[in-house]
TORLUM-180681 format. One record per atom (N, C-alpha, C, O): y, x, z; residue in one letter. Coordinates in steps of 0.2 Angstrom, whole numbers, padded with zeros to 4 digits, always signed. Layout:
# residues N
YXZA/...
//
This chain:
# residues 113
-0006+0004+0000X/+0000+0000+0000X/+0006+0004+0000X/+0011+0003-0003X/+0006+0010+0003X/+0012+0015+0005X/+0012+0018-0003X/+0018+0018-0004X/+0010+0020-0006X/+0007+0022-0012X/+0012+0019-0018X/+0016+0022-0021X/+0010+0011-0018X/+0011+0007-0022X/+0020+0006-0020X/+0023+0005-0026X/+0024+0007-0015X/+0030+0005-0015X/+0033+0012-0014X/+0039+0012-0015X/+0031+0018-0012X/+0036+0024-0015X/+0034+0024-0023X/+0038+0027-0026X/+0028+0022-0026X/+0028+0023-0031X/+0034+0017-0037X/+0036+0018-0042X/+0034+0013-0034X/+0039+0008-0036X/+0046+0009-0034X/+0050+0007-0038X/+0048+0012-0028X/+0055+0016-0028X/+0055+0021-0030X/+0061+0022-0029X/+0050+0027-0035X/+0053+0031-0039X/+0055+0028-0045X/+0060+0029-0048X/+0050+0024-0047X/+0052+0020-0053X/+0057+0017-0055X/+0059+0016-0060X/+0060+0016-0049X/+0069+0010-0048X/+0071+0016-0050X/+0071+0018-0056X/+0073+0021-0045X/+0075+0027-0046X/+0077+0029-0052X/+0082+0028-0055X/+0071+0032-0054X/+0069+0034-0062X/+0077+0028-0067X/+0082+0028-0071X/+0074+0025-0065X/+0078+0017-0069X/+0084+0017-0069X/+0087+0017-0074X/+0087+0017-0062X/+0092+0016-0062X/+0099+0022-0063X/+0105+0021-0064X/+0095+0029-0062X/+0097+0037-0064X/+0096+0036-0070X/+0102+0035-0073X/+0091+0035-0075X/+0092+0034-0083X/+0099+0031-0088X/+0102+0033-0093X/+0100+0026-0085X/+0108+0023-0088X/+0114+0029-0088X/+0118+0029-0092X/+0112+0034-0081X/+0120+0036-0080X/+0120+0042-0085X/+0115+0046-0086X/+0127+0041-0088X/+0126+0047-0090X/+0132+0054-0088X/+0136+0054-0083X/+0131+0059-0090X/+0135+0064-0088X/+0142+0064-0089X/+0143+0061-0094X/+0146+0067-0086X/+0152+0066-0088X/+0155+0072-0091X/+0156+0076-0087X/+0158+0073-0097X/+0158+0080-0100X/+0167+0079-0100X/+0169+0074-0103X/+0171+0083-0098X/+0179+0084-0098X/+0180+0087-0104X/+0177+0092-0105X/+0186+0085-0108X/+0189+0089-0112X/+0191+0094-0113X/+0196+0093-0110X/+0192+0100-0117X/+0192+0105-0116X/+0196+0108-0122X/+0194+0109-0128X/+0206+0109-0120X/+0210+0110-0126X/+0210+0117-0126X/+0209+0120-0121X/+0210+0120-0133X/+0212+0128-0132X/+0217+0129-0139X/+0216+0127-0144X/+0223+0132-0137X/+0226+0136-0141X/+0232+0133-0140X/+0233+0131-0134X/+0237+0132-0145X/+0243+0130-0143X/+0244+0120-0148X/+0245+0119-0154X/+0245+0116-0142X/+0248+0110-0145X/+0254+0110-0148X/+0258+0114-0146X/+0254+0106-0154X/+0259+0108-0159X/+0260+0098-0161X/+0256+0093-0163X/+0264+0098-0159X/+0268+0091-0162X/+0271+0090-0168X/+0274+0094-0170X/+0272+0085-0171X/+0276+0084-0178X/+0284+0086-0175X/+0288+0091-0178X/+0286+0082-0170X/+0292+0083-0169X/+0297+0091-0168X/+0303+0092-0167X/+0292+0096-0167X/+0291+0102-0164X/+0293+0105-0170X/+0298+0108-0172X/+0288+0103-0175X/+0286+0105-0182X/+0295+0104-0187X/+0298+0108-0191X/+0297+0098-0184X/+0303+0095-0187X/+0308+0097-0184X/+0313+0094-0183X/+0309+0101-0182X/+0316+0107-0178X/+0315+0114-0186X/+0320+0114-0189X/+0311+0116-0187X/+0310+0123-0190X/+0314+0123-0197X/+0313+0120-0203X/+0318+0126-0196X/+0324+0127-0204X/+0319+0133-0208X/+0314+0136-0206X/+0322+0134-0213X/+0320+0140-0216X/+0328+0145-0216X/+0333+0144-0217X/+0325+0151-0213X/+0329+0159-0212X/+0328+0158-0204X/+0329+0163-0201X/+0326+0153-0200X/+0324+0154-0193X/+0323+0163-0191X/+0319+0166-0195X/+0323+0167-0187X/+0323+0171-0184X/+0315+0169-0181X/+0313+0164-0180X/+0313+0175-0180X/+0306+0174-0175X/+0305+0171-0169X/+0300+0168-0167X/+0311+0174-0165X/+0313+0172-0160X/+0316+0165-0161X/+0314+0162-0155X/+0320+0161-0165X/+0320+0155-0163X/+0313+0151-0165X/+0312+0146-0162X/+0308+0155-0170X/+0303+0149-0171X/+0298+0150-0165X/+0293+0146-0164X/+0298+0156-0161X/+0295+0158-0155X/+0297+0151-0149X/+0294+0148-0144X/+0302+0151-0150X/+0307+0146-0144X/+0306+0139-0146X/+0306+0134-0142X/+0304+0138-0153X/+0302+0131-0155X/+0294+0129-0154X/+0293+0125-0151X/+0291+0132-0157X/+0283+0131-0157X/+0278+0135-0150X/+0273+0135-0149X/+0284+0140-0148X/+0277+0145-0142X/+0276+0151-0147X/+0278+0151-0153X/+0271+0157-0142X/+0271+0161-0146X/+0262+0161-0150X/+0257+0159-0146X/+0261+0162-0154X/+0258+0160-0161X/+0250+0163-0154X/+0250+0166-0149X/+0245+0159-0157X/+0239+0161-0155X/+0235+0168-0158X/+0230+0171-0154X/+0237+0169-0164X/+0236+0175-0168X/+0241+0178-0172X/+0244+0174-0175X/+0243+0184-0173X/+0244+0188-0176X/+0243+0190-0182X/+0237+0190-0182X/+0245+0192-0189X/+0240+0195-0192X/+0243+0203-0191X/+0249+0205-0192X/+0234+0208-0190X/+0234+0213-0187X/+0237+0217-0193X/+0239+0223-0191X/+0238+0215-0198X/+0239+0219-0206X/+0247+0215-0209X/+0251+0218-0212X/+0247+0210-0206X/+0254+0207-0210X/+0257+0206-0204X/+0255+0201-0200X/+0263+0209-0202X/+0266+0205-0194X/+0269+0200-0196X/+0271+0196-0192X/+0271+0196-0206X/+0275+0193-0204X/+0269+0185-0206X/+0271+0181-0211X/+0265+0184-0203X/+0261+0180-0205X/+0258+0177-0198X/+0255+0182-0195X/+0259+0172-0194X/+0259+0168-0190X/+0255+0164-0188X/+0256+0158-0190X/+0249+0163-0183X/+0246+0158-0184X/+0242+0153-0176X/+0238+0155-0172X/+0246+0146-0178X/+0245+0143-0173X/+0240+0138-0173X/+0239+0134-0178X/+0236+0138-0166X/+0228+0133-0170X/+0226+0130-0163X/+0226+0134-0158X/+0226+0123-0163X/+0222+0121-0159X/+0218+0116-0158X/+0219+0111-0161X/+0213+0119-0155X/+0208+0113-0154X/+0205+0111-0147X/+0203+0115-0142X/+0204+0105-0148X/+0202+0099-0141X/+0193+0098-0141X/+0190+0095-0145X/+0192+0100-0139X/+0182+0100-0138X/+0184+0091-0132X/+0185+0091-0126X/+0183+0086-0136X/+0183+0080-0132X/+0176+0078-0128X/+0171+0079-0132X/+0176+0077-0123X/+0169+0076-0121X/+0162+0071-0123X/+0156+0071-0123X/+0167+0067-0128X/+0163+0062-0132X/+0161+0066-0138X/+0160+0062-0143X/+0160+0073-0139X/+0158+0075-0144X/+0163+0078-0152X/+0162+0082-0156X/+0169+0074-0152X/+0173+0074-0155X/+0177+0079-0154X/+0179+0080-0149X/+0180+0085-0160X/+0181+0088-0161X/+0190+0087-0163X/+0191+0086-0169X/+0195+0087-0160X/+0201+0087-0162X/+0205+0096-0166X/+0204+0101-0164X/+0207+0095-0171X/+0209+0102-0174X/+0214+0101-0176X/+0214+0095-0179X/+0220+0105-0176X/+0226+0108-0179X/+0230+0114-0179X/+0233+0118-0175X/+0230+0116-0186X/+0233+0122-0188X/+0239+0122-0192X/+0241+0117-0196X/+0241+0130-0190X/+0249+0128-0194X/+0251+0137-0194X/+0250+0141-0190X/+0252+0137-0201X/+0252+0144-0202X/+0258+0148-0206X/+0259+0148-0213X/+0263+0150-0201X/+0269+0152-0201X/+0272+0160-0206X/+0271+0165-0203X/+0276+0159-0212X/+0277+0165-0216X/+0284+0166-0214X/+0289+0162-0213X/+0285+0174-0213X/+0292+0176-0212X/+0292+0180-0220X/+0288+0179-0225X/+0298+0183-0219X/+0298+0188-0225X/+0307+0191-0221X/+0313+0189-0221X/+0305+0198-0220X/+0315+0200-0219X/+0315+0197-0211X/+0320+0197-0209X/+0308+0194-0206X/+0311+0194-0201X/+0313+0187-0200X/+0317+0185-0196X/+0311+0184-0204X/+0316+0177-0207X/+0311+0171-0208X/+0306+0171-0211X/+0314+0165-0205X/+0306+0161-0207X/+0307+0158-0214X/+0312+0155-0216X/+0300+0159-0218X/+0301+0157-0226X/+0297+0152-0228X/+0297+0150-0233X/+0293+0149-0225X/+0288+0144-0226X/+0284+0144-0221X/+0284+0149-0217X/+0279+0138-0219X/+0276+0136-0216X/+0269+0132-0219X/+0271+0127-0222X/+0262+0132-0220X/+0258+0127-0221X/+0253+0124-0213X/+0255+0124-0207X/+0247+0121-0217X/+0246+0117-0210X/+0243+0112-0211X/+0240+0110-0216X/+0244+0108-0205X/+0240+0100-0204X/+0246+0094-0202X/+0245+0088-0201X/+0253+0098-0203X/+0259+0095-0201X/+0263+0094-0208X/+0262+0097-0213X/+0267+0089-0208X/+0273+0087-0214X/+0279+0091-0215X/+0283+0091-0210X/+0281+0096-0220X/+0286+0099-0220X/+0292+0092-0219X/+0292+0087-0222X/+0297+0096-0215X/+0303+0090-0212X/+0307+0090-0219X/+0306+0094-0223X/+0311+0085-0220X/+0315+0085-0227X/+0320+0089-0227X/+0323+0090-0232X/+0323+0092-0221X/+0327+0096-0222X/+0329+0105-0220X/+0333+0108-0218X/+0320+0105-0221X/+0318+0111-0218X/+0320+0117-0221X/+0318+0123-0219X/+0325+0116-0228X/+0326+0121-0233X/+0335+0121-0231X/+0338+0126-0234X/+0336+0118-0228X/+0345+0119-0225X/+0347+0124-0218X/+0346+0122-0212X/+0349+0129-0220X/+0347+0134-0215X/+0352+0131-0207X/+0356+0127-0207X/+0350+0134-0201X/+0354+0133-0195X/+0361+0135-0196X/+0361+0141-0198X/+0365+0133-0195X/+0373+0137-0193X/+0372+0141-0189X/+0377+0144-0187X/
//
């Protein structure tokens, strides 16, 4: 009889531990980049102002210093994989273009005063 109902309370057990599932947290790495962030950057920007607009870049290029690159991504616990890159050209120290996951602003060609 003792038998029959520990074996019947591992079973609930069993049972009712089987639905729960694990809870996995999210995990951002690199640098958050917003559209609106993205919509400040003129062209002839200095390094230093687009350092002060976006942060400083996640990578380097070890061969090109004037090559920029910011990336990040969200490992979401649901599996889901969030990504955004944005990849910054100088030329002269000067910012001359930008590519990416982001919209160039419409008046990104009118230099800062």
């Amino acid at each position: 009889m003792r038998t029959k109902f520990t074996y019947s309370i591992i079973c609930l057990l069993a049972l009712v531990l089987s639905g729960c599932s694990i809870y996995r947290i999210s995990v951002p790495q690199g640098n958050f980049i917003e559209q609106k962030q993205v919509d400040k950057l003129r062209i002839s920007m200095s390094k230093e102002q687009v350092k002060f607009v976006l942060g400083s870049p996640v990578a380097e290029n070890a061969f090109r210093e004037d090559v920029w690159y910011y990336t990040y991504h969200l490992s979401r616990g649901d599996d889901k994989l969030v990504e955004k890159n944005l990849t910054v050209y100088f030329e002269n120290d000067q910012l001359k273009d930008f590519k990416g996951d982001f919209e160039k602003p419409a008046d990104f060609n009118t230099p800062l005063e």
